[in-house]
C-alpha angles and dihedrals in degrees: 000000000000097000086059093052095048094051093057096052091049081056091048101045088042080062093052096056093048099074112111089243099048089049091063088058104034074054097045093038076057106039086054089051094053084242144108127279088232086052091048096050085046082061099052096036092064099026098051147059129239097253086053094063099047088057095042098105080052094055093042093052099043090047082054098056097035112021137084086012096177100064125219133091082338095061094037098056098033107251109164079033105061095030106042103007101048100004109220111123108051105246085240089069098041086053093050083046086054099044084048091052094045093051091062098049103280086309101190089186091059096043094055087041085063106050088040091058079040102055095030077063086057101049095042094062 
């Protein structure tokens, strides 16, 4: 009976991220990770609810006119975005990305390696 169940949320939530709105973030939410849209869809899809992903463009824009303030390798990877606005990479592990970056330099390109072989883990289990 549960499979059931689970298989119609994973339609459901596959609809929701269908609407015109909610593909340019599902894009942008990708292109800052370094991964596919279709990856990126697979992530929400199995880290959050379904009240999460309604509100997703919400959380989007308000992320975009109040997070990450400063600017930088924060701003460019999401940070304030993927760890307190739509909550998929734990804050510890952002923290160790950005310590990483920093270390070479603010490397933008490592940073982004790293949460592509992050997130691929994810999509592979």
């Amino acid at each position: 009976m549960t499979d059931i169940y689970e298989r119609d949320l994973y339609g459901m939530k596959y609809a929701i991220l269908k609407s015109p709105y909610h593909k340019k973030v599902v894009t942008a939410c990708a292109d800052m990770l370094g991964i596919t849209p279709m990856q990126m869809r697979r992530i929400f899809i199995e880290n959050l609810d379904m009240l999460m992903l309604e509100s997703l463009g919400a959380r989007f824009d308000s992320w975009k006119m109040q997070g990450d303030q400063t600017g930088g390798i924060r701003h460019e990877i999401g940070y304030d975005l993927f760890t307190k606005y739509i909550p998929i990479i734990p804050e510890k592990i952002m923290k160790k990305v950005i310590e990483s970056a920093e270390a070479d330099n603010n490397s933008l390109d490592k940073a982004r390696e790293q949460l592509m072989k992050i997130t691929g883990k994810e999509t592979e289990s």
